[in-house]
C-alpha positions as CSV (number, residue, x, y, z in Angstrom):
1,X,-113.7,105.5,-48.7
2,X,-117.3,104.9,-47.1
3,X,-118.7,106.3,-44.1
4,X,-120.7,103.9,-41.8
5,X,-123.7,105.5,-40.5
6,X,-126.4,103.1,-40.3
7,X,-126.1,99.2,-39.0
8,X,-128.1,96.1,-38.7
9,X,-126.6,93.7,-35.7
10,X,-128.2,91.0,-35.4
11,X,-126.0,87.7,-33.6
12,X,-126.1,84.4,-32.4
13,X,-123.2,84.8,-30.6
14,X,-123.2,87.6,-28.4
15,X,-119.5,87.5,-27.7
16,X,-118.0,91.2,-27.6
17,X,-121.7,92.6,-28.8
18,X,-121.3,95.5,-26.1
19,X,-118.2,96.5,-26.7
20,X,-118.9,96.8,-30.8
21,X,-122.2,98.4,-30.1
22,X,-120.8,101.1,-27.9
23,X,-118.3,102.2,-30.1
24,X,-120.8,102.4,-33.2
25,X,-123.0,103.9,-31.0
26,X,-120.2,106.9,-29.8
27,X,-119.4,107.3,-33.8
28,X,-122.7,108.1,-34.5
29,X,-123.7,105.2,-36.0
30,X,-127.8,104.2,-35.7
31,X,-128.3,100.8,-35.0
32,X,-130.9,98.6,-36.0
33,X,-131.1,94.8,-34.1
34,X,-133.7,91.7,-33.7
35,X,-134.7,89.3,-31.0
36,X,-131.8,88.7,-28.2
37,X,-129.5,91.1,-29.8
38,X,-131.5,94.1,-29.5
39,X,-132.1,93.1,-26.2
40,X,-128.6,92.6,-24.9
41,X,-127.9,96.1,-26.8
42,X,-130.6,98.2,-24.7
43,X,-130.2,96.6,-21.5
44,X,-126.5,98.1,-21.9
45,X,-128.4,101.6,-22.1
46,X,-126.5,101.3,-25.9
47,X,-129.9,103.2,-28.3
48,X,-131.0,100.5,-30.5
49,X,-134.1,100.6,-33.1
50,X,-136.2,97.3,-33.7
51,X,-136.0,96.2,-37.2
52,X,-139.7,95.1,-36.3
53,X,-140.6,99.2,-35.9
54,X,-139.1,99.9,-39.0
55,X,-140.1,97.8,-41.4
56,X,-143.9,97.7,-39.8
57,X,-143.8,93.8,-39.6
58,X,-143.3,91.3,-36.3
59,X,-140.8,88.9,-35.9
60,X,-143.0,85.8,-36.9
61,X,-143.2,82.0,-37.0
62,X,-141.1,81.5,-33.9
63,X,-138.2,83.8,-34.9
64,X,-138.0,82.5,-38.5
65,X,-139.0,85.3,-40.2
66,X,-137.2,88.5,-38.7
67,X,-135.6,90.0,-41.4
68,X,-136.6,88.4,-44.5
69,X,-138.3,91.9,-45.7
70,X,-137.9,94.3,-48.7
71,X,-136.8,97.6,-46.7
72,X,-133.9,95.2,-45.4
73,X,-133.1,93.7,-48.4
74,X,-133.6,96.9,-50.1
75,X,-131.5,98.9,-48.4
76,X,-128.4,96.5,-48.0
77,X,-128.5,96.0,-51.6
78,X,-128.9,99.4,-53.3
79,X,-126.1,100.8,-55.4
80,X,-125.2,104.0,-54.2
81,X,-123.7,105.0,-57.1
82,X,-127.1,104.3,-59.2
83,X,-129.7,107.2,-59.6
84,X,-132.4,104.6,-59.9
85,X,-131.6,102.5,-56.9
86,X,-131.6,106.1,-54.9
87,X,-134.8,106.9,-56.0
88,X,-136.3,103.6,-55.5
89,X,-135.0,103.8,-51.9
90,X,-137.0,107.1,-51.7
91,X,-140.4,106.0,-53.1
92,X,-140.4,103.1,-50.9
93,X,-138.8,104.2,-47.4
94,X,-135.9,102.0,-47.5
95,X,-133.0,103.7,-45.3
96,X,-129.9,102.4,-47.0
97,X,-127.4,100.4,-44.6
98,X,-123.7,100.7,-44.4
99,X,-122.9,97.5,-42.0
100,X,-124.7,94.6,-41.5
101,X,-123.1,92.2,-38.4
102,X,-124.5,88.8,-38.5
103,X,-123.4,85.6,-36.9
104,X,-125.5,82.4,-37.7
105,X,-127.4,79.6,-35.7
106,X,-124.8,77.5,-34.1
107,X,-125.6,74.7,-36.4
108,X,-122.2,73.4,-35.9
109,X,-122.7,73.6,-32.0
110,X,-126.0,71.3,-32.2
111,X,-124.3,68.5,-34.4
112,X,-121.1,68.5,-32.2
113,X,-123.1,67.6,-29.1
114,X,-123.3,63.8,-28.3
115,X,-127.0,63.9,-28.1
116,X,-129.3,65.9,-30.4
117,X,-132.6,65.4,-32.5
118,X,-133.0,66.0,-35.9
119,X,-135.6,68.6,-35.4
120,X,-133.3,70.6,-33.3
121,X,-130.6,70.2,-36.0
122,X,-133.0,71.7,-38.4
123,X,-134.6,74.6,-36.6
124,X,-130.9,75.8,-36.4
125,X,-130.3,76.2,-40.2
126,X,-130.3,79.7,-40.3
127,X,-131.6,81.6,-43.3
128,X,-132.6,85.3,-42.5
129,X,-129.0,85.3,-41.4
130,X,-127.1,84.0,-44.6
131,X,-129.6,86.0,-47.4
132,X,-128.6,89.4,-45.4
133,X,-124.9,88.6,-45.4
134,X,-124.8,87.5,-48.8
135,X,-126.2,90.5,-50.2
136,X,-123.9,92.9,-48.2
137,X,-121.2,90.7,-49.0
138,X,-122.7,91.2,-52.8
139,X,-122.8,95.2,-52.5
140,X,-119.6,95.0,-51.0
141,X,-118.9,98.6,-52.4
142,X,-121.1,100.3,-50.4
143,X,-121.5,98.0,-47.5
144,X,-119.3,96.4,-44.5
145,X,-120.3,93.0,-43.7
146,X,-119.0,91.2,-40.5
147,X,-119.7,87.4,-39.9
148,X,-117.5,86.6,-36.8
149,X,-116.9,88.2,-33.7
150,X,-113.5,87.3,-34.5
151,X,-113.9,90.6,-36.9
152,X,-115.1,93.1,-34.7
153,X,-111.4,94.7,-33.7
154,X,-110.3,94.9,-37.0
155,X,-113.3,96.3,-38.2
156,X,-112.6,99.4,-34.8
157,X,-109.0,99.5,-35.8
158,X,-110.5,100.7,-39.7
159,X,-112.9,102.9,-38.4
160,X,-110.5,104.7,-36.0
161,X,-107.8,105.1,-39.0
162,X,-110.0,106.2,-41.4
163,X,-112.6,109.0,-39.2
164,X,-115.6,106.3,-39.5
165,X,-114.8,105.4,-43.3
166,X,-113.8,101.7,-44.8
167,X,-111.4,101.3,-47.9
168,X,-113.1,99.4,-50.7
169,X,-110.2,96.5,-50.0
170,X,-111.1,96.4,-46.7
171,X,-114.4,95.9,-47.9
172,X,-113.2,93.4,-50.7
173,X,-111.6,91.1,-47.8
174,X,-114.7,91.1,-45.8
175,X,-116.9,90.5,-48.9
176,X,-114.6,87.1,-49.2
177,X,-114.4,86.1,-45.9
178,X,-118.3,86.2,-45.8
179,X,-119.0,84.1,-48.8
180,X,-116.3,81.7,-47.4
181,X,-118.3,81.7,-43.9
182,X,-121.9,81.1,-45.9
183,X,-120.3,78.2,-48.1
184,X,-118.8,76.4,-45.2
185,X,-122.1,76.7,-43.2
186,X,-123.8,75.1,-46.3
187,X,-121.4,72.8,-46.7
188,X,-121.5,71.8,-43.1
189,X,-125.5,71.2,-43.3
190,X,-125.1,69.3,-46.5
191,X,-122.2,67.0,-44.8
192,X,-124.7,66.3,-41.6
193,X,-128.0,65.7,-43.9
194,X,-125.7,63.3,-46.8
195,X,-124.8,61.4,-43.9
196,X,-128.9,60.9,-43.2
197,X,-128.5,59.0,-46.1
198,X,-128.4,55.1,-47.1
199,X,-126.1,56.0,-49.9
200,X,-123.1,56.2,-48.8
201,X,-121.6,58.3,-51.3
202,X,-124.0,61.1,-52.2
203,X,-124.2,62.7,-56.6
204,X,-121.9,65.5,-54.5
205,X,-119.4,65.9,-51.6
206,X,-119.4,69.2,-49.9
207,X,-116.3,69.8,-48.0
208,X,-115.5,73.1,-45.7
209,X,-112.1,73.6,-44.4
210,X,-110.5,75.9,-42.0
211,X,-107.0,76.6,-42.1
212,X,-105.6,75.2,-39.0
213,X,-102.1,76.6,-39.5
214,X,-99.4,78.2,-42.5
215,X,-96.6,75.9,-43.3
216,X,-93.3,77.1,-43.8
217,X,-93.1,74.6,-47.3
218,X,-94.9,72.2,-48.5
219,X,-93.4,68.4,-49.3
220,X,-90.3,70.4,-50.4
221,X,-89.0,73.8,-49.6
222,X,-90.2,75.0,-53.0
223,X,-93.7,74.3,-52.9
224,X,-96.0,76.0,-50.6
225,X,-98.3,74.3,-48.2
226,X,-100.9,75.2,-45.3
227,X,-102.8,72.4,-42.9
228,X,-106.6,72.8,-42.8
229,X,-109.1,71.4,-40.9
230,X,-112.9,70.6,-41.0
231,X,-115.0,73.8,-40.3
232,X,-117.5,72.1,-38.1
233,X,-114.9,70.1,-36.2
234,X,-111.9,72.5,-36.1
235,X,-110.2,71.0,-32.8
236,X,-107.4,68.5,-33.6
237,X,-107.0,65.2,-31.9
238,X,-103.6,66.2,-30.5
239,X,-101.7,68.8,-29.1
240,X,-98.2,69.5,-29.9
241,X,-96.7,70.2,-26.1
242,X,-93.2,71.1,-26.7
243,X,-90.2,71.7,-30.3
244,X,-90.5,73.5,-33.3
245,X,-93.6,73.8,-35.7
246,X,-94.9,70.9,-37.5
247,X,-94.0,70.4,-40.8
248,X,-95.5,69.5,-44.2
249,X,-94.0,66.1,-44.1
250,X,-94.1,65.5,-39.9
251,X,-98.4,65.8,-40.0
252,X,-98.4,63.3,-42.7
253,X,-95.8,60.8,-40.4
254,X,-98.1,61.8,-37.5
255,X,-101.4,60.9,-39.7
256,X,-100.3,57.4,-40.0
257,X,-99.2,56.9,-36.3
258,X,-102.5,58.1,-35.2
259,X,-103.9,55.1,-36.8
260,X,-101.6,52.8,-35.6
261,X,-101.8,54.1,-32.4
262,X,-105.6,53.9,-32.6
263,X,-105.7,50.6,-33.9
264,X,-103.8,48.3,-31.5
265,X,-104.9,47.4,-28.1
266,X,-102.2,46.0,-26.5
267,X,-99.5,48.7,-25.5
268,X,-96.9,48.8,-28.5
269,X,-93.7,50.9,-29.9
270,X,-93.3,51.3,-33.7
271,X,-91.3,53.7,-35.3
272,X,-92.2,55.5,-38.9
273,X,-89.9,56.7,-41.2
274,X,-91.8,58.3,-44.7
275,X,-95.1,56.9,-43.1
276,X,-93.5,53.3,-43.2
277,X,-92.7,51.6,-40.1
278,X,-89.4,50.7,-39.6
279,X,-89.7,48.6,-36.2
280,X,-93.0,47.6,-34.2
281,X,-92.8,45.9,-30.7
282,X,-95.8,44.9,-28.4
283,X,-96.7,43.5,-25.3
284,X,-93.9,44.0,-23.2
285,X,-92.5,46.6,-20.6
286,X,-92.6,50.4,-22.2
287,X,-88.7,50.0,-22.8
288,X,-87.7,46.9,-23.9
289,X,-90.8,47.3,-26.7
290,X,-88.2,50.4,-27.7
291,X,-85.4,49.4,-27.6
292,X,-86.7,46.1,-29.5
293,X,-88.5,48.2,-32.1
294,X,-85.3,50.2,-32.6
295,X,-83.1,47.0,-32.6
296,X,-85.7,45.5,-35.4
297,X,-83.8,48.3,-38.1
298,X,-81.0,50.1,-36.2
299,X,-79.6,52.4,-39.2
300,X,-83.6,53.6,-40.6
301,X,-84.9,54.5,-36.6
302,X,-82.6,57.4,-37.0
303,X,-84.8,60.8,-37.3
304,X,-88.0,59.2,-37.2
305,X,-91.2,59.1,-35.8
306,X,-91.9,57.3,-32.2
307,X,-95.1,55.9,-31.5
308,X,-96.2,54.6,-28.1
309,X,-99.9,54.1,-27.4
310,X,-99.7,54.3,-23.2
311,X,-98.0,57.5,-21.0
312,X,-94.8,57.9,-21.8
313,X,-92.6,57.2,-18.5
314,X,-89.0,58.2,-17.6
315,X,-87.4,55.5,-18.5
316,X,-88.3,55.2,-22.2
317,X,-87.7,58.9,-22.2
318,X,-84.3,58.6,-21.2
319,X,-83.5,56.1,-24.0
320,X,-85.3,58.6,-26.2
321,X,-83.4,60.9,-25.2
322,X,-79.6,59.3,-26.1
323,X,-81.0,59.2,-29.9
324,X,-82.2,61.7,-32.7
325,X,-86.0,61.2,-33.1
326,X,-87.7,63.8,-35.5
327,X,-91.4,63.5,-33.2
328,X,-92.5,61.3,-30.0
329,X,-96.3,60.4,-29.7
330,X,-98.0,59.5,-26.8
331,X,-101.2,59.3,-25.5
332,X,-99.9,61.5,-22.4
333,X,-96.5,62.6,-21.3
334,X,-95.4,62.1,-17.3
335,X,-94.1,64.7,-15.9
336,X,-90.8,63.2,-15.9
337,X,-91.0,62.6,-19.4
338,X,-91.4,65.4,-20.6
339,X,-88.7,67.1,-18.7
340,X,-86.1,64.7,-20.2
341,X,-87.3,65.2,-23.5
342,X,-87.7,69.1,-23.8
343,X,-83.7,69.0,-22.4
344,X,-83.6,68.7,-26.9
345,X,-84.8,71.7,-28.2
346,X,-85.6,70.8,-31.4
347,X,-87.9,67.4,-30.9
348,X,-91.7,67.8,-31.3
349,X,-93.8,65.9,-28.3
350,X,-97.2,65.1,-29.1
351,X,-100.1,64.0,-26.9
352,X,-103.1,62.3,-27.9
353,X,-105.4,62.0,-25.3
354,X,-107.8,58.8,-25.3
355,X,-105.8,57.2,-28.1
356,X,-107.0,53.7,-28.4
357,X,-110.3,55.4,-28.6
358,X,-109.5,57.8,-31.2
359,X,-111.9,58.4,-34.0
360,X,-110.1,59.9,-36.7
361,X,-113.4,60.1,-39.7
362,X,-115.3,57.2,-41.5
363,X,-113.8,58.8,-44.9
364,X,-110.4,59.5,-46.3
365,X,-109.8,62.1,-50.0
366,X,-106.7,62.4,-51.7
367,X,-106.2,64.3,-55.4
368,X,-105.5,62.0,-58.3
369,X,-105.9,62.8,-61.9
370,X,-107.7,66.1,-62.0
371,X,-109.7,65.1,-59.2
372,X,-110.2,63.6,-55.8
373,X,-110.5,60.1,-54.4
374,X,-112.9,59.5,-51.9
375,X,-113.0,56.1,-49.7
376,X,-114.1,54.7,-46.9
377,X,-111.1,54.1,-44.3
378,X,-109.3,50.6,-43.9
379,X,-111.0,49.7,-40.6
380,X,-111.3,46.2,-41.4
381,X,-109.3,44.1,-38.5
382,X,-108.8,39.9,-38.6
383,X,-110.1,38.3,-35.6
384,X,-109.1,34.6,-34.9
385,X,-112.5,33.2,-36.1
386,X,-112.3,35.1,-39.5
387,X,-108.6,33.1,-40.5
388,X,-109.1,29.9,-42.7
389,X,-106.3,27.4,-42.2
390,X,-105.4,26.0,-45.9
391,X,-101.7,24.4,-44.9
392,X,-101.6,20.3,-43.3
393,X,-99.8,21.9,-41.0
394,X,-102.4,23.6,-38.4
395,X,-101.4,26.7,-35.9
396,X,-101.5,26.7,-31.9
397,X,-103.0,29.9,-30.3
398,X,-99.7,31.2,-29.6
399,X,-98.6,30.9,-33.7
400,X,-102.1,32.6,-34.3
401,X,-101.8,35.4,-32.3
402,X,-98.0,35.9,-34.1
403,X,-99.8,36.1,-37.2
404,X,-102.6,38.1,-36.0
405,X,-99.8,40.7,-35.0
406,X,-98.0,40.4,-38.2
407,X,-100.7,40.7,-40.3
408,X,-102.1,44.0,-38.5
409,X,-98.8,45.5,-38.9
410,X,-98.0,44.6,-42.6
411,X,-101.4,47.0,-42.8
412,X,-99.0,50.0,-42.5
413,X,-96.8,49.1,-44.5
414,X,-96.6,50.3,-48.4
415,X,-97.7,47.9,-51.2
416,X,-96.2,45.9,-52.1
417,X,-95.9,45.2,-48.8
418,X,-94.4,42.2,-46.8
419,X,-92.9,41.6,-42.8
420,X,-91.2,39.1,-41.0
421,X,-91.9,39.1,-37.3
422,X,-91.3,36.4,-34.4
423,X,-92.0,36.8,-30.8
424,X,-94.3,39.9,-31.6
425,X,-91.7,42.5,-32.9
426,X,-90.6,43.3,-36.6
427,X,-87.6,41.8,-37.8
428,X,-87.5,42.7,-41.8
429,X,-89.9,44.9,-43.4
430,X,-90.2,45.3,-47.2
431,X,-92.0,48.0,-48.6
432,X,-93.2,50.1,-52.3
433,X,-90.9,47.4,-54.6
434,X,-92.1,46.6,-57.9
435,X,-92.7,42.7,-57.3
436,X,-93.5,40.8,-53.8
437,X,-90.4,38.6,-54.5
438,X,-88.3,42.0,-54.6
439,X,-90.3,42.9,-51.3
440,X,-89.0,39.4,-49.3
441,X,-85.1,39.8,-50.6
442,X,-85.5,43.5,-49.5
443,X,-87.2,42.5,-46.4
444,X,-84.7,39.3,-45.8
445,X,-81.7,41.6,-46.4
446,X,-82.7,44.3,-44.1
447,X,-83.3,41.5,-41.1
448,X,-79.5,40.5,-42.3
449,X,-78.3,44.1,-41.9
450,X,-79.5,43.8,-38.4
451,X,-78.4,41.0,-37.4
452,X,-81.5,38.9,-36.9
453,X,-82.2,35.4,-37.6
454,X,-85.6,34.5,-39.4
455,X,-85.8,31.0,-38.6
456,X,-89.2,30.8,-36.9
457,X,-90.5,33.3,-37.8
458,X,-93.7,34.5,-39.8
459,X,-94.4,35.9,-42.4
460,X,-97.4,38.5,-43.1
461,X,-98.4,39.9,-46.8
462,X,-101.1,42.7,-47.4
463,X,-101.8,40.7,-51.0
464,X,-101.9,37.2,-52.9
465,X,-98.7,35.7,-54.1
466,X,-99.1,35.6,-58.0
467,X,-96.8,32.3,-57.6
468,X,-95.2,30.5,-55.3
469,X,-91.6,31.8,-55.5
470,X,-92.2,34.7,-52.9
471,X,-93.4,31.7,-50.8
472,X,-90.3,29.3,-51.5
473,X,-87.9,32.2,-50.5
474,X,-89.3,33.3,-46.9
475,X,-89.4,29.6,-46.6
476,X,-85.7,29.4,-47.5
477,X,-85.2,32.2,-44.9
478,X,-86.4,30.4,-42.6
479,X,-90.5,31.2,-41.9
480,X,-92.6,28.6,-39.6
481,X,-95.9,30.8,-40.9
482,X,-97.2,33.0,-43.9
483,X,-100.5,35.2,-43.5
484,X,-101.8,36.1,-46.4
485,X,-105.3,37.0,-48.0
486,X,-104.9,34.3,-50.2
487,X,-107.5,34.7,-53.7
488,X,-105.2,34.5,-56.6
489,X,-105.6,31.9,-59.2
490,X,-102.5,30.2,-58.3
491,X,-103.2,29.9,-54.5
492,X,-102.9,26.0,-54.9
493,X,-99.7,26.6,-56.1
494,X,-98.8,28.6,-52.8
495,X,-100.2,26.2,-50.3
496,X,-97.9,23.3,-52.0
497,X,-95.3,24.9,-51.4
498,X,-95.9,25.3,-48.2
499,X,-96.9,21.7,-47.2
500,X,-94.0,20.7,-48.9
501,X,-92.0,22.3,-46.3
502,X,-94.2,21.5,-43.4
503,X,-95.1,25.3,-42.5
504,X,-98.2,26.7,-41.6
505,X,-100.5,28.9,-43.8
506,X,-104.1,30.8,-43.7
507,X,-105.6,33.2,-45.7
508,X,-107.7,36.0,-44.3
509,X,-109.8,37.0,-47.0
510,X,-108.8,40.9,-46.6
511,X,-106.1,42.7,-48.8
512,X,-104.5,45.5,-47.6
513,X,-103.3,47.5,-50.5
514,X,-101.7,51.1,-49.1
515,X,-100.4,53.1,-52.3
């Protein structure tokens, strides 16, 4: 056990300060401040010594240079268990320090804002702050270091147990929460100054995360999981306004709705099951594009995710409601809604205001081999201008725009990945098979299963066809159009086939591999 009896505070954010202060202060503790902090101290009549007066030296260089001094350094960083490091103290009048509080330059504030200057990003890279932490986080034996105001309660509640004395674990803990808060600040100025950069991937990739939340499990109920966020932007897109905690498996079923729903412009309905969608409907009135996405695979909509990228209104809700849905997204809930849907206890509403402008990060990382996989995201979209008819047969606007839709959702589907859609809604959907060809019969037999006719309709793949037998079967089934990025070797071979049977074809130029 150690007794605190001397203490440097010195904070950017001055958030319960006073109430820390005076309780040091009626333990006995002698305080030692800089700058604002000092200030805020006295003018609560709490006794605080400058650090300027005890170290003989001015703050300097516009607040730079406070406490970058040996009689600081000195006495956070002596060993009291060391006879030399006493005596060293001694010859040089280094008092030796039991605390140090320190919160840094809000860094992380000045990026965040919508407008800021280089400079003032910068001048708000602290460095007195993070050397003083470091080394009481270092001499963690001897000396209590607190990094967030977060901290100062616990810190009381020790204090108050233990008749002004830490425990060398509760020391331990606060030794690794502050080299956790010095390498995500770091990591947060190296993030903002790579993305200076031309090069778009920088030699390294510093990346700081904040847990957002525990999970009960991971992907199964033996593995362990936790959800963690980016330190400097800690606030999630959404908000969960009603049902039970999000799971392992729901955020990654909510990631790829997000993009969906950020994506398209027109108001649509899909529904995800294992981060494939199962049914996709646009352009019409909130409920029919449900019921029509739900009608597109009746038996897979069952527990799955609902995506819708307007207010959810009452009358969807109520349809909702008659059906077991795992998670409803919306950008906002109506009032009436909401109070339909939280009649189920167990369903999870989530709201994400300003959808169809969500940002959601230029960069996406996943672990592979040892490693980790860094990319930029699959923003790419196909305009009308970019398609490049290669069939005799040539599209109207209304058989482009078909494809246009087909061909954005086959983007969410898993590779190999093919879908049949007419009138703007899915009506087969083949995802993850081995071969394309297996993709159409799964696809054709699903739109079987549901009773839906594929004559007319169109036919979207994220990749080439190697050969032109996954082109003469959605033909057999029926298809008036095929998207496709076209590129293989045998594309001839594919655009034969279609002019043969009188169908339309284009290639986009963009795959749209998901793995």
């Amino acid at each position: 056990m150690k007794k605190i009896t001397r203490a440097i505070l010195s904070v950017s954010d001055k958030t319960g300060l006073v109430e820390l202060g005076r309780a040091l202060h009626s333990r006995g503790v002698e305080l030692y401040s800089t700058g604002g902090t000092l200030k805020t101290l006295v003018e609560a009549g709490i006794p605080a010594l400058s650090i300027e007066s005890y170290t003989g030296f001015p703050e300097m260089l516009d607040g730079r240079v406070k406490t970058l001094h040996p009689k600081i350094h000195g006495g956070i960083l002596a060993r009291r268990d060391l006879p030399d490091h006493l005596e060293a103290l001694k010859a040089h009048n280094i008092l030796p320090f039991d605390l140090v509080v320190i919160n840094l330059y809000p860094f992380e504030d000045v990026i965040r804002r919508e407008q800021f200057s280089f400079e003032e990003a910068v001048e708000n890279i602290d460095i007195g702050g993070p050397s003083m932490i470091r080394a009481a986080a270092k001499n963690y034996r001897d000396v209590v270091v607190i990094v967030d105001p977060q901290q100062y309660d616990r810190l009381l509640k020790e204090l108050e147990e233990n008749e002004g004395a830490t425990s060398e674990q509760f020391r331990f803990t606060l030794m690794t929460e502050a080299f956790a808060k010095t390498g995500a600040y770091d990591s947060v100025i190296s993030q903002y100054l790579n993305s200076l950069q031309e090069e778009l991937f920088a030699d390294s990739f510093n990346l700081s995360l904040k847990r957002h939340q525990p999970l009960r499990y991971g992907e199964n109920p033996h593995q362990s999981a936790a959800f963690y966020a980016l330190t400097q932007n800690p606030e999630m897109p959404w908000r969960q306004l009603h049902g039970k905690e999000l799971s392992f498996n729901n955020i990654i079923d909510l990631d790829i709705a997000l993009k969906v729903g950020a994506e398209y412009k027109q108001n649509i309905c899909a529904i995800f099951k294992h981060t494939n969608p199962c049914g996709i409907a646009a352009g019409r009135k909130q409920e029919e594009n449900l019921r029509l996405a739900m009608a597109a695979d009746p038996i897979s909509f069952f527990g799955g995710i609902v995506l819708f990228n307007e207010t959810l209104a009452a009358p969807a809700a109520q349809i909702l409601a008659e059906h077991f849905f795992e998670i409803i997204v919306a950008e906002h809930f109506s009032p009436e809604a909401q109070a339909i849907l939280e009649k189920k206890k167990n369903i999870r509403l989530i709201a994400v205001p300003q959808m169809t402008r969500l940002r959601l990060g230029n960069k996406e990382i996943r672990s592979a081999a040892g490693g980790f996989l860094v990319q930029t995201i699959d923003a790419a979209f196909t305009e009308k201008e970019q398609l490049k008819i290669v069939s005799a047969q040539k599209p109207d606007d209304a058989l482009i725009e078909e494809m246009l839709f087909a061909f954005q959702a086959v983007k969410y589907v898993k590779s190999n990945a093919v879908i049949f859609t007419k009138d703007k809604v899915t009506l087969g959907i083949g995802a993850g098979q081995m071969s394309r060809v297996d993709s159409i019969k799964f696809a054709i037999e699903k739109a079987k299963d549901a009773g839906h006719s594929l004559k007319d309709s169109v036919l979207a793949s994220d990749a080439f066809f190697p050969f032109r037998d996954g082109v003469d079967l959605a033909i057999a089934a029926g298809v008036k159009a095929i998207i496709q990025p076209g590129g293989s070797i045998r594309d001839e071979e594919s655009i034969k086939a279609a002019d043969e049977a009188g169908i339309v074809m284009v290639f986009t130029g963009i795959r749209h591999f998901r793995h």
